[in-house]
Backbone as JSON, one array per atom type, in Angstrom:
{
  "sequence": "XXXXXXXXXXXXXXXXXXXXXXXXXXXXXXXXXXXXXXXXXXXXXXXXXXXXXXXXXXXXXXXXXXXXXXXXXXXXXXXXXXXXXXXXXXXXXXXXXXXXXXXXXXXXXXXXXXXXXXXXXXXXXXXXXXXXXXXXXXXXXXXXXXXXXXXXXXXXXXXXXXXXXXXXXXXXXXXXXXXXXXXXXXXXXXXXXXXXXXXXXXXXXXXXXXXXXXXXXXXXXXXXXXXXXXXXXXXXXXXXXXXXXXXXXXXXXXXXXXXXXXXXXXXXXXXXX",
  "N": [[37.72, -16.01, -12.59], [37.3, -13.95, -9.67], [38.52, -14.41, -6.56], [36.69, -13.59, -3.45], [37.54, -12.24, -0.46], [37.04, -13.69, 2.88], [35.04, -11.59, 5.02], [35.28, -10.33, 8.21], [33.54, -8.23, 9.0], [31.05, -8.7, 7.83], [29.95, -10.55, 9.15], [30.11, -10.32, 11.49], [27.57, -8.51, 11.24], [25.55, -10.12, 10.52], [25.4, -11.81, 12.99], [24.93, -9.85, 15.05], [21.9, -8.99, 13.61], [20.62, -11.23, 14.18], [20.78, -11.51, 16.83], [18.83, -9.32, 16.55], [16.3, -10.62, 15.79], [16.14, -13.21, 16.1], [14.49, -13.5, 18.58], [11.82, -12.02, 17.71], [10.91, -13.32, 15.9], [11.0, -15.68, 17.22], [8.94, -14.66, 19.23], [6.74, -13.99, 17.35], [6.16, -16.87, 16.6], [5.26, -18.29, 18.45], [2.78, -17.29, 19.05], [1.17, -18.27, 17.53], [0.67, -20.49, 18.63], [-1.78, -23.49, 20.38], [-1.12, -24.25, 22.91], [-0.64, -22.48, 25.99], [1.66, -21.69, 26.88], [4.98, -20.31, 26.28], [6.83, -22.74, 26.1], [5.98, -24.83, 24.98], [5.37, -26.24, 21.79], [2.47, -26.73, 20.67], [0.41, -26.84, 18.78], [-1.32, -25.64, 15.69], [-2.87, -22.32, 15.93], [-5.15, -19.51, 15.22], [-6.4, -18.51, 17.11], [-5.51, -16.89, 19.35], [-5.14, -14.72, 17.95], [-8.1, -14.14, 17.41], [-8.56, -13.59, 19.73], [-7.33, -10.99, 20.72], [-8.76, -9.22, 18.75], [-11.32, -9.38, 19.7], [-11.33, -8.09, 21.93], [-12.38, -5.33, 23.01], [-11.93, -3.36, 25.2], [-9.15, -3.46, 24.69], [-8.6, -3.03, 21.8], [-9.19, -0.08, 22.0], [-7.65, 0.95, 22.76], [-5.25, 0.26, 21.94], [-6.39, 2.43, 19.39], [-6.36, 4.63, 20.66], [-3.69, 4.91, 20.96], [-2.39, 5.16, 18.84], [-3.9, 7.45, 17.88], [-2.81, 9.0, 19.31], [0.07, 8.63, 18.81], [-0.08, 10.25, 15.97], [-1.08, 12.82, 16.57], [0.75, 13.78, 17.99], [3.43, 13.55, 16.79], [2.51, 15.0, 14.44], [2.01, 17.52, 15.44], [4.67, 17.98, 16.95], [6.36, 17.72, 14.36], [5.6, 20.11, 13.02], [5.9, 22.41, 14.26], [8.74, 21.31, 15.37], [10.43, 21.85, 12.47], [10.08, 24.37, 11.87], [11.41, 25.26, 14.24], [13.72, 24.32, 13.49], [14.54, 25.91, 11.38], [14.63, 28.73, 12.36], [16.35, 28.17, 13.96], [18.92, 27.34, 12.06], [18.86, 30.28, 10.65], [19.14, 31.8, 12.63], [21.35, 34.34, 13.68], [23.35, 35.27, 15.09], [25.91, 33.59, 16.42], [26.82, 32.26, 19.18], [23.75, 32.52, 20.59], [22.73, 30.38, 18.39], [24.12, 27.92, 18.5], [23.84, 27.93, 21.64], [21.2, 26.62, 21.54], [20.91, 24.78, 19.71], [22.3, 23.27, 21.15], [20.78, 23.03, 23.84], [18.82, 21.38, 22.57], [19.84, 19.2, 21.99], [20.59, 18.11, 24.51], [17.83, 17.45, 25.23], [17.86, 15.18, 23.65], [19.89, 13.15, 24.85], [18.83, 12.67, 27.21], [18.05, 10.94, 29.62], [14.92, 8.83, 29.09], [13.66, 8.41, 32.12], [13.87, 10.71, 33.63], [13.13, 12.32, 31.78], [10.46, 11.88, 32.22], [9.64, 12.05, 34.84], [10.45, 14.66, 35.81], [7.88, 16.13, 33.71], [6.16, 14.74, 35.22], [6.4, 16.3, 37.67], [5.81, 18.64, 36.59], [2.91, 18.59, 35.73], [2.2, 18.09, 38.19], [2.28, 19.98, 40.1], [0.75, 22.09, 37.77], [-1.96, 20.5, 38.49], [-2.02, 20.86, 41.04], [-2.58, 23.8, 41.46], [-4.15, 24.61, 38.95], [-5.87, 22.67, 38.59], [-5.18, 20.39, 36.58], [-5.44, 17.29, 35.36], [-4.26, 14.02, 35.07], [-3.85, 12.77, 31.44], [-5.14, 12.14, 28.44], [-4.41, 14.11, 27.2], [-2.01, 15.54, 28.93], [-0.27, 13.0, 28.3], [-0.08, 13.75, 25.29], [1.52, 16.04, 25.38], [3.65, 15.78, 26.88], [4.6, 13.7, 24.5], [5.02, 15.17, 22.73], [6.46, 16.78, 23.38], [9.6, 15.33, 23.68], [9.64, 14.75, 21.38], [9.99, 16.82, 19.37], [12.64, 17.21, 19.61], [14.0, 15.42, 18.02], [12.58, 15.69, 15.25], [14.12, 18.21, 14.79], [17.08, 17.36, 14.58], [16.63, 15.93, 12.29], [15.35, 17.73, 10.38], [17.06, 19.72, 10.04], [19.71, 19.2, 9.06], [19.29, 19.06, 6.26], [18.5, 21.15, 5.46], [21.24, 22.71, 6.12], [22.01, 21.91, 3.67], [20.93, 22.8, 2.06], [21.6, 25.2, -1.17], [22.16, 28.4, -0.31], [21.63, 30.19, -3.21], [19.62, 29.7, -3.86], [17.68, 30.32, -2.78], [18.18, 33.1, -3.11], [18.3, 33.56, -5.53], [15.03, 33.15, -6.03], [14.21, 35.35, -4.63], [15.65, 37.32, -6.03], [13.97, 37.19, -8.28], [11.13, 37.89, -7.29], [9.93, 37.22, -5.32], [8.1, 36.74, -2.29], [8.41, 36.59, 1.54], [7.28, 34.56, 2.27], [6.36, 32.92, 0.26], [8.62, 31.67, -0.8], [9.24, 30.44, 1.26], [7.35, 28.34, 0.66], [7.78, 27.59, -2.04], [10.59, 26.97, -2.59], [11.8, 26.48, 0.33], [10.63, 24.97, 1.89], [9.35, 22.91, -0.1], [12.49, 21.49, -0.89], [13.58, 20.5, 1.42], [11.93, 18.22, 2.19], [11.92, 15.55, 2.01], [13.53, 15.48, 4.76], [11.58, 16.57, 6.74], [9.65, 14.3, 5.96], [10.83, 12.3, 6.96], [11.6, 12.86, 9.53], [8.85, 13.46, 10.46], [8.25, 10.39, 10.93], [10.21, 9.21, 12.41], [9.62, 10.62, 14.84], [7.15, 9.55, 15.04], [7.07, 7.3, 15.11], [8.8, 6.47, 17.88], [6.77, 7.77, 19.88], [4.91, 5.99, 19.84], [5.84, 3.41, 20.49], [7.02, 4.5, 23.38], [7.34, 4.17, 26.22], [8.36, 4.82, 28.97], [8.35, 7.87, 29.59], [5.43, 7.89, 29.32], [4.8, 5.62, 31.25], [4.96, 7.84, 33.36], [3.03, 10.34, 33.02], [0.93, 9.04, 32.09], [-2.83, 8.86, 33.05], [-6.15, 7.43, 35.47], [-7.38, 7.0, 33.63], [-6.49, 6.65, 31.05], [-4.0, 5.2, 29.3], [-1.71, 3.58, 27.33], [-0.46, 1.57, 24.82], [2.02, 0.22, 24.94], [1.84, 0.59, 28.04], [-0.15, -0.64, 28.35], [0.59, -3.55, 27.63], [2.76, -3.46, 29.55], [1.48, -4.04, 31.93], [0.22, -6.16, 32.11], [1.9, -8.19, 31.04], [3.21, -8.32, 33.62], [0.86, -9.8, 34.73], [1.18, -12.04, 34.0], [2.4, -15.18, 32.0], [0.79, -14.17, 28.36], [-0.84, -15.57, 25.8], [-2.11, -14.05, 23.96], [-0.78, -11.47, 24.18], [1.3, -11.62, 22.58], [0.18, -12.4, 19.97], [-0.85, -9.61, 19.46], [1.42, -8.38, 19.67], [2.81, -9.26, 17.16], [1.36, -8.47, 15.47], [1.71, -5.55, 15.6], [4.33, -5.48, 15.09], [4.26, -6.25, 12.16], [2.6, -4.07, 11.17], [4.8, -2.38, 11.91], [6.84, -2.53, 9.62], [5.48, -2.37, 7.39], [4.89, 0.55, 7.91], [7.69, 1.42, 7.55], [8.4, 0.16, 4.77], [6.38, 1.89, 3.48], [7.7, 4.13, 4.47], [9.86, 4.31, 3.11], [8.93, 4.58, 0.0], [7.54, 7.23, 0.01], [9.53, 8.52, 0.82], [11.23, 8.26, -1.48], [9.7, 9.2, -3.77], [9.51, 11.49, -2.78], [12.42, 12.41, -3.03], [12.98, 11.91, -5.78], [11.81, 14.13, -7.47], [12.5, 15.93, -6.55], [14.93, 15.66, -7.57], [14.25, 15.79, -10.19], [13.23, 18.58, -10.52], [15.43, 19.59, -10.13], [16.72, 18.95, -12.45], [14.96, 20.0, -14.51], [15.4, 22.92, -14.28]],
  "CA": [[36.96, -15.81, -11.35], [37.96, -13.45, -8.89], [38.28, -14.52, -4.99], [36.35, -12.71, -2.34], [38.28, -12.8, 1.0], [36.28, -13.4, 3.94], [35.22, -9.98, 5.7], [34.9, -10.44, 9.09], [32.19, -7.29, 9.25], [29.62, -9.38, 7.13], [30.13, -11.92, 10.14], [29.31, -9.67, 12.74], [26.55, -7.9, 10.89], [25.04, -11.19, 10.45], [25.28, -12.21, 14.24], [24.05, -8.66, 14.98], [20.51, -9.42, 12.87], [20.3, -12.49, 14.54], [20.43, -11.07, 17.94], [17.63, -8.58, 16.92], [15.02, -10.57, 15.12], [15.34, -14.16, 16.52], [13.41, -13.17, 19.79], [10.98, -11.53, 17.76], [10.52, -14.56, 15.16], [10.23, -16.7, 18.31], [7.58, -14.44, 19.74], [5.53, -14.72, 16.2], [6.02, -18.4, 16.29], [4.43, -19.16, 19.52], [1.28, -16.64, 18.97], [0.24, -19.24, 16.51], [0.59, -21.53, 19.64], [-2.41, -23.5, 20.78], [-1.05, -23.77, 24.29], [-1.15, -21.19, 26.44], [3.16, -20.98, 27.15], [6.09, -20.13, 25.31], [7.68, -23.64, 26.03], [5.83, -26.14, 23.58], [4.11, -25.93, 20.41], [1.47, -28.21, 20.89], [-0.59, -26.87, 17.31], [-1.18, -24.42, 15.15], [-4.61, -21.77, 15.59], [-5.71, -18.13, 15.31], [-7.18, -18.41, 18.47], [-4.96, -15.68, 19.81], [-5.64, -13.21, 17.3], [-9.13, -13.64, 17.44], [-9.07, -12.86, 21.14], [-7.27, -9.28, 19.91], [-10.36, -8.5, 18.48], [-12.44, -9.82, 20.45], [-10.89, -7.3, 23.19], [-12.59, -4.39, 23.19], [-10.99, -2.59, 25.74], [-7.39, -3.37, 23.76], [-8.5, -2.2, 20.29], [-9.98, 1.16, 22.42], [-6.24, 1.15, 23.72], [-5.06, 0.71, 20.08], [-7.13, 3.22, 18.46], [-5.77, 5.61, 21.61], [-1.61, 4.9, 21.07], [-2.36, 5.47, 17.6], [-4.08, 8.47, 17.34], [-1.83, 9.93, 20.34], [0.98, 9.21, 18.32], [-0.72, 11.06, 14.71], [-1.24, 14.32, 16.87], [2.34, 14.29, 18.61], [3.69, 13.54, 15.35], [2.14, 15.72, 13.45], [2.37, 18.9, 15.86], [5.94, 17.87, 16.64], [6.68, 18.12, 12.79], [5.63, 21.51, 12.33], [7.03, 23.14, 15.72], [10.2, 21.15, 14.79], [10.84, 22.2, 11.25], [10.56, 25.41, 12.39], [12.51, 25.21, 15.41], [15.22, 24.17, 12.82], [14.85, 26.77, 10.44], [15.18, 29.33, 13.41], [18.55, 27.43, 14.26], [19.48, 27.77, 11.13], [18.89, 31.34, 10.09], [19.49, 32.65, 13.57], [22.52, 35.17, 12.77], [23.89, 35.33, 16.12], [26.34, 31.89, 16.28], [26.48, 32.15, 20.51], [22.09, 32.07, 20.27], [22.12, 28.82, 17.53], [24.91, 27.32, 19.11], [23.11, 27.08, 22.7], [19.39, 26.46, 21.17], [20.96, 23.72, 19.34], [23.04, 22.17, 22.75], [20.1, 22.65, 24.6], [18.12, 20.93, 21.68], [20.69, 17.85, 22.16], [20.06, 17.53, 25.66], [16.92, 16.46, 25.33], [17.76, 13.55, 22.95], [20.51, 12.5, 25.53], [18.47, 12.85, 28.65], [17.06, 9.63, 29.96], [13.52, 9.01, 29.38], [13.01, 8.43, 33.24], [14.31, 12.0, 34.14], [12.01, 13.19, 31.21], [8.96, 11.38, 32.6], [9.67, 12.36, 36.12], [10.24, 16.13, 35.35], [6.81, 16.22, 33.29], [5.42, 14.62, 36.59], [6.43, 17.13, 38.84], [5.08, 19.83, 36.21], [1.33, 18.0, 36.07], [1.64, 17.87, 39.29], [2.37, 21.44, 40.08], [-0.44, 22.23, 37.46], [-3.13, 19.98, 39.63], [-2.74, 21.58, 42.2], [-3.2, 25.14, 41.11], [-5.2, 24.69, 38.21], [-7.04, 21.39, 38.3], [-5.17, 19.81, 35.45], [-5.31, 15.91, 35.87], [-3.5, 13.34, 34.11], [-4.83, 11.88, 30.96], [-4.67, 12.45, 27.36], [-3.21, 15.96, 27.29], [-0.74, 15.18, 29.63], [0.42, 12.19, 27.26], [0.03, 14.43, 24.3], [2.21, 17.05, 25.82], [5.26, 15.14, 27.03], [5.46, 13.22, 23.32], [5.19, 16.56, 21.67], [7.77, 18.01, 23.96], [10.59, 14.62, 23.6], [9.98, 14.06, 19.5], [10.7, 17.86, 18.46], [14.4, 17.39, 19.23], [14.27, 14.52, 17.0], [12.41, 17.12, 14.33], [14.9, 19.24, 15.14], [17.62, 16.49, 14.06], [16.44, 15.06, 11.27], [15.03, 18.4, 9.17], [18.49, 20.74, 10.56], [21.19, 18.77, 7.96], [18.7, 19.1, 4.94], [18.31, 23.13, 5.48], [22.36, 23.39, 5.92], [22.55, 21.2, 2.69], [20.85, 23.49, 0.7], [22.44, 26.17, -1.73], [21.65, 29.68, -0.23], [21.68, 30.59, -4.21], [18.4, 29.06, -4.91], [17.03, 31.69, -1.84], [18.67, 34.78, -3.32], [17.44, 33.73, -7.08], [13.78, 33.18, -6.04], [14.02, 36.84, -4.19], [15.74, 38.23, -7.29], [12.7, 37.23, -9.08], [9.68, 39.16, -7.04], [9.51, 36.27, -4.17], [8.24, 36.91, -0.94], [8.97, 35.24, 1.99], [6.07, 33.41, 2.11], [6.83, 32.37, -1.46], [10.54, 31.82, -0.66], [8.91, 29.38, 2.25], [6.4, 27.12, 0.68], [8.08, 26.97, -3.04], [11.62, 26.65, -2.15], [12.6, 25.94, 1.63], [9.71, 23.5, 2.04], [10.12, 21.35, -1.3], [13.14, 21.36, -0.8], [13.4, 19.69, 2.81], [10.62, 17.42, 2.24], [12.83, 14.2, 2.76], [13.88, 15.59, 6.37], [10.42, 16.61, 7.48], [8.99, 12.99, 6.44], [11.82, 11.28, 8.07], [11.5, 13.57, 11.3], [7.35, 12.74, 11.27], [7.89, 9.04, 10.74], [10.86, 8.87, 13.28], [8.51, 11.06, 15.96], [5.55, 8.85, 15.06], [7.74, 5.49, 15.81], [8.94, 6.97, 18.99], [5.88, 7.72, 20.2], [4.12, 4.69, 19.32], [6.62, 2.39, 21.5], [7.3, 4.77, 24.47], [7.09, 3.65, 27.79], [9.15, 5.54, 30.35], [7.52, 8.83, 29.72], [4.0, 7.66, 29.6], [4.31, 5.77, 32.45], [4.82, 8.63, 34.25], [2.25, 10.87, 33.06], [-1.0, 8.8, 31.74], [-3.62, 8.78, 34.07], [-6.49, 6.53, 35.48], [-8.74, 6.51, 32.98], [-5.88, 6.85, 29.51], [-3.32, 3.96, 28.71], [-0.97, 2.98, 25.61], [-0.14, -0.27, 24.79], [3.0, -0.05, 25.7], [1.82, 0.93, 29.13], [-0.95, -1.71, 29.03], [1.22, -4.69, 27.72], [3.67, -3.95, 30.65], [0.81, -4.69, 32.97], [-0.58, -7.28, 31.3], [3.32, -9.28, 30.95], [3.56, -8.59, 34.66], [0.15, -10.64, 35.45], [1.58, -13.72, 33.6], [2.49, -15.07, 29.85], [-0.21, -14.22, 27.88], [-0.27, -15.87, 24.01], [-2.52, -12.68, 23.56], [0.48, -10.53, 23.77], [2.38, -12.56, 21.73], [-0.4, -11.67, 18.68], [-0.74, -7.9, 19.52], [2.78, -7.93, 19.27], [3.1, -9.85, 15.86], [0.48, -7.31, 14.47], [2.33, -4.27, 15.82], [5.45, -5.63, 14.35], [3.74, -6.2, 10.66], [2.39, -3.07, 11.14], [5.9, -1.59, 11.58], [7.22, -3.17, 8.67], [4.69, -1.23, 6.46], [5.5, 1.71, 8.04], [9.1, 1.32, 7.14], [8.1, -0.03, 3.43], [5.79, 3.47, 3.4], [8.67, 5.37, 4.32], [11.3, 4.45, 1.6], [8.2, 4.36, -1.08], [7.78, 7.76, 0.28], [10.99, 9.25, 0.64], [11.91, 7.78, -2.74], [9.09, 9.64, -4.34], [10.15, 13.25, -2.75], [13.46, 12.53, -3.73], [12.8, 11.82, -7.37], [10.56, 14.7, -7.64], [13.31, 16.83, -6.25], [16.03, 15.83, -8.93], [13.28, 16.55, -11.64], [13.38, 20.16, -10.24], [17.05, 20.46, -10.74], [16.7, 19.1, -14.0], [13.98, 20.88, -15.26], [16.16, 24.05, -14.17]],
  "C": [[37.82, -15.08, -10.32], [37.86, -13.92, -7.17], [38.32, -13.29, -4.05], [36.77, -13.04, -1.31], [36.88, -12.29, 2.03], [36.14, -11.87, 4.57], [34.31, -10.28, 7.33], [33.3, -9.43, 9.68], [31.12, -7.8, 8.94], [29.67, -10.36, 8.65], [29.45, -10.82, 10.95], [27.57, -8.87, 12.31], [25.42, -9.13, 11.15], [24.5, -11.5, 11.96], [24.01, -10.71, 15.24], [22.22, -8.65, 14.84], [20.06, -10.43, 13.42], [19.62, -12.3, 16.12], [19.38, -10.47, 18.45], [16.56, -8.98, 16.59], [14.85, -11.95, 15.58], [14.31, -13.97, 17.84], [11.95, -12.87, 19.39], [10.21, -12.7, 16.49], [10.0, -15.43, 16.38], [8.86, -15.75, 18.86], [6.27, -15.03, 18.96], [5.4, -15.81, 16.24], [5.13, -18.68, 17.5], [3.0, -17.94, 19.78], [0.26, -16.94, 18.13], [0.09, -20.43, 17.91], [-1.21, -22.01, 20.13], [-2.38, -23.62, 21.89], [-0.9, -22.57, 24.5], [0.16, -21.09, 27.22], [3.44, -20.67, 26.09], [7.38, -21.67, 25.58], [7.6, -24.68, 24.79], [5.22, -25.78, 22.79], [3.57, -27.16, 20.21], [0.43, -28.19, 19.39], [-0.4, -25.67, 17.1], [-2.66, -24.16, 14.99], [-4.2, -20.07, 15.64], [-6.41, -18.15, 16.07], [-7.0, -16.86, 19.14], [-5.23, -14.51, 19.37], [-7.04, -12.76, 16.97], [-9.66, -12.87, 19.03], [-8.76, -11.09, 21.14], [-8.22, -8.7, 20.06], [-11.0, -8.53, 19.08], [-12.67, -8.96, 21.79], [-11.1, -5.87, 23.35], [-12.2, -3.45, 23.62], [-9.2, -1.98, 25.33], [-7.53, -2.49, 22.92], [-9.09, -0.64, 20.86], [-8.5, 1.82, 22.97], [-5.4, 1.77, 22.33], [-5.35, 1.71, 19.21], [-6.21, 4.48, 19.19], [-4.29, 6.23, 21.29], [-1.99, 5.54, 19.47], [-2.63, 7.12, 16.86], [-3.51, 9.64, 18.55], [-0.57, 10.36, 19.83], [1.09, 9.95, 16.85], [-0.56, 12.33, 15.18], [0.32, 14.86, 17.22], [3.12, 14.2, 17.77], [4.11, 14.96, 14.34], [2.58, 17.81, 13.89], [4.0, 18.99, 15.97], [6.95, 18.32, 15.49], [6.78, 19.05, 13.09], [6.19, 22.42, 13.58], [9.01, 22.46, 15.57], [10.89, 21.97, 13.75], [11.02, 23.48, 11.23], [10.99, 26.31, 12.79], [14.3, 25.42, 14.22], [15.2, 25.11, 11.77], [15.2, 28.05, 10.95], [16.52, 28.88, 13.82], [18.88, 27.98, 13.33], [19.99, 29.21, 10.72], [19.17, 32.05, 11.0], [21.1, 33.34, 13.16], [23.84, 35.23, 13.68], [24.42, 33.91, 16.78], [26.39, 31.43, 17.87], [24.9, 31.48, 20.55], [21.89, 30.5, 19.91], [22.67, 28.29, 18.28], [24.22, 26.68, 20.49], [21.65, 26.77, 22.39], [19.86, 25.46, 20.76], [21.57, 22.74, 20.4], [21.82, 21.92, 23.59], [18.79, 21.76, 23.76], [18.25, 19.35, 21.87], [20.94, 16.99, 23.63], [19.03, 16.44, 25.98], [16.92, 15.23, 24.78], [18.49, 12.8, 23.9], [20.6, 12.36, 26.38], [17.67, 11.6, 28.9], [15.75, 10.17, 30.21], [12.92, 8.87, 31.14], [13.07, 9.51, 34.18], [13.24, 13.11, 33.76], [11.11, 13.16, 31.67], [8.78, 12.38, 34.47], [9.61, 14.07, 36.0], [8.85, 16.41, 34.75], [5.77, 16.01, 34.0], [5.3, 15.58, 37.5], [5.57, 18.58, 37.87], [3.58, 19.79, 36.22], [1.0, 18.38, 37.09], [1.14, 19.33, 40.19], [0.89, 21.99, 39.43], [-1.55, 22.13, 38.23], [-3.37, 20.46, 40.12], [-3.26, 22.71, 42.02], [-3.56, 25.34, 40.04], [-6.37, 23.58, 37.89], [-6.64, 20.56, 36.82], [-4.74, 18.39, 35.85], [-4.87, 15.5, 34.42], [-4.2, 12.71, 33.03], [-3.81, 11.7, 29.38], [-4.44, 13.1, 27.12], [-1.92, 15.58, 27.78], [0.46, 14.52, 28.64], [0.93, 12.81, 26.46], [1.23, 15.31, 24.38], [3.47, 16.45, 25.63], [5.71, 14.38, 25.55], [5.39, 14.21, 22.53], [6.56, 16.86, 22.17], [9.02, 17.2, 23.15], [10.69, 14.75, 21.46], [10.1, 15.57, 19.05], [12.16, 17.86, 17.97], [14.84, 16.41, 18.58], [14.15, 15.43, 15.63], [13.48, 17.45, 13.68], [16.26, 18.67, 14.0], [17.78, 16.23, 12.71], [16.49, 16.41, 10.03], [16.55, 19.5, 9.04], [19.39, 20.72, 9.43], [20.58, 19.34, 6.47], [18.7, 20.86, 4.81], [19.75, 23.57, 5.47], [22.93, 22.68, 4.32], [22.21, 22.43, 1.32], [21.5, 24.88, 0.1], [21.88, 27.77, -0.97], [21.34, 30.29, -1.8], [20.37, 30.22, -4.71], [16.96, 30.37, -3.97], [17.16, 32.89, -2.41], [17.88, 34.78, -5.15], [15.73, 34.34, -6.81], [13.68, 34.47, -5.53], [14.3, 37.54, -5.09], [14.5, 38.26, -8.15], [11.37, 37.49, -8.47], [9.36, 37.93, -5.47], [9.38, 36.35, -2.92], [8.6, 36.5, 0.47], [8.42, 34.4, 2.44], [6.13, 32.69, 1.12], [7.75, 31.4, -1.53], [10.32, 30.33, 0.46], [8.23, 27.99, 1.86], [6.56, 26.33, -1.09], [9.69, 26.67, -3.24], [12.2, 26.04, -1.1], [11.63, 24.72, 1.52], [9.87, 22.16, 1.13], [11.45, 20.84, -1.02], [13.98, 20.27, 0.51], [12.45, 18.22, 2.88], [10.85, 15.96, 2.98], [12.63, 14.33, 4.55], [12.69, 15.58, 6.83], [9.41, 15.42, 7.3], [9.97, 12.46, 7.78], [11.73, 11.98, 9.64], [10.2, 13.45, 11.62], [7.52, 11.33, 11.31], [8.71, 8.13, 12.33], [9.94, 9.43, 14.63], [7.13, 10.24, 16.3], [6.15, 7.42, 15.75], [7.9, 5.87, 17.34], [7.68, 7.16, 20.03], [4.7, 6.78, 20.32], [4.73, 3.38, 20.28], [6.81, 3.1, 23.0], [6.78, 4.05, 25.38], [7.1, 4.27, 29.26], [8.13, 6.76, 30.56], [5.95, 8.98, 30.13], [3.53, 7.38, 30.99], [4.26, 6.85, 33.53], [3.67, 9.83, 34.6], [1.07, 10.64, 32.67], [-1.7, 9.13, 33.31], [-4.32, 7.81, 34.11], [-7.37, 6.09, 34.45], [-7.71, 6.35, 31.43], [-4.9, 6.08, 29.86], [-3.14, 3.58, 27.77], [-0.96, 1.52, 25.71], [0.96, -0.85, 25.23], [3.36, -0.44, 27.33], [0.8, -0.65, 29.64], [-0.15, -3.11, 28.69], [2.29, -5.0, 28.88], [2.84, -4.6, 31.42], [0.51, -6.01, 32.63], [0.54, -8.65, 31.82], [3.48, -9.3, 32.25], [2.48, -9.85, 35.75], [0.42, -12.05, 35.17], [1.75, -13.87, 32.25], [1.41, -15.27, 29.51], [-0.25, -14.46, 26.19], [-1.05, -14.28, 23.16], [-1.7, -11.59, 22.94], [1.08, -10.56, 23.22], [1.45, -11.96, 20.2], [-0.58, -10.5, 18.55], [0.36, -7.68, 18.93], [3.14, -8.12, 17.87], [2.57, -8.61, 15.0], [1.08, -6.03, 14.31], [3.74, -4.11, 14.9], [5.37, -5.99, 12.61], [3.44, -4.48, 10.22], [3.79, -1.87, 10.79], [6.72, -1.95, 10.11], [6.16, -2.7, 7.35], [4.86, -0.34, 6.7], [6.62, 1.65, 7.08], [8.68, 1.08, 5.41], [7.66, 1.66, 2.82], [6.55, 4.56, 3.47], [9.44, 5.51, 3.38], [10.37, 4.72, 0.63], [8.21, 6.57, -1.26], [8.86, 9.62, 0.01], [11.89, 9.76, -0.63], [11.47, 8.9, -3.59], [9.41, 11.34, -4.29], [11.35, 13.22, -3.48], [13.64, 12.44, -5.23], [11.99, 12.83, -7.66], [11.44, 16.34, -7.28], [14.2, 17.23, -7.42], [15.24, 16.2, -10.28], [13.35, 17.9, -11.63], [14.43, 20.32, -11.1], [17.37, 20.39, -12.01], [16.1, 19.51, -15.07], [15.15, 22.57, -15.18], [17.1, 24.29, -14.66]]
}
């Protein structure tokens, strides 16, 4: 038998995990609550999560965050991927160099600078064109913040690959439309999930930004559970939240299943070749 010496890193990792998921175990635990705190657990009901449903206005909120963050997502993606293949191939290393700094800004610019800046541009708009705050607005600002994630994520996978697999497919009659959608694209596939899934999460939790630019009549969940937590503890919130957090947890499952599948699908290439 061989002896494993303690490793202090498993210790902290441990404490770490603990830090991030008992809060959110205690939330789930008391959204089974039949009182109406977070001090006692007086029984156990689905009371809470039938009120969810029962909340018309919520699940109209829900349906909203959801398919706000599908479009910003989705456009994000393809203006990202792009973006980063322009980085990439740009020839001129001054050009990439500041497209990619000013790329990195935006990830390391506080969201309340972003939100506020996107305010003053609305606002600007308003006045001289009549554009009011709503669901555009929203749409806009999480398009703008989740490219330079995009940007991020698909960038490493495009400098990973061989230039030799570009110059073959052109030796052999390939245009660059060809060269785009049976080489660069397969090839990336990984990055451009992982840069929609990370843009879609992002967008799906924001806060800062939103609040600054929804309007009166459009509201996330993010935006409406702040209000909500500020009128008092509500066990309501407590099951939204549970659901949101199941929900993420299929995401995440969906992504490695995913990911796994491009990636195995990739190495078949190389070994077919």
């Amino acid at each position: 038998m061989t002896n494993r010496k303690f490793k202090w890193s498993n210790l902290y990792l441990i404490l770490i995990f603990i830090l991030l998921y008992v809060p959110i175990f205690y939330l789930i635990f008391y959204s089974f609550n039949v009182g109406g705190n977070m001090t006692s657990f007086t029984g156990f009901t689905f009371e809470h999560y039938q009120t969810v449903f029962e909340d018309t206005r919520l699940i109209g909120i829900v349906i909203n965050t959801f398919l706000l963050a599908f479009l910003s997502a989705l456009i994000a993606t393809i203006i990202g991927t792009f973006g980063a293949m322009g980085i990439h191939y740009t020839k001129q290393r001054g050009i990439r160099n500041t497209v990619l700094s000013l790329n990195n800004v935006l990830m390391v610019s506080p969201d309340v600078i972003i939100g506020a800046s996107f305010l003053i541009l609305f606002t600007f708009l308003g006045t001289w064109f009549g554009f009011k705050l709503g669901f555009v607005s929203v749409l806009l600002s999480h398009i703008a913040f989740s490219i330079p994630i995009v940007v991020l994520m698909v960038l490493p996978k495009i400098q990973e690959m061989n230039q030799s697999l570009i110059d073959a497919a052109r030796d052999l009659g390939a245009n660059n439309f060809q060269v785009l959608r049976q080489v660069i694209l397969p090839y990336i596939t990984p990055g451009i999930i992982a840069g929609y899934f990370m843009a879609f999460t992002y967008s799906l939790d924001d806060f800062a930004v939103t609040f600054f630019v929804t309007g009166n009549g459009f509201s996330t969940l993010s935006v409406e559970i702040y209000s909500r937590a500020r009128q008092g503890i509500s066990l309501e919130i407590n099951a939204l939240s549970t659901l949101l957090f199941l929900f993420s947890m299929i995401l995440v499952i969906g992504y490695y299943f995913i990911s796994k599948d491009a990636t195995n699908k990739k190495n078949k290439k190389k070994i077919t070749r």
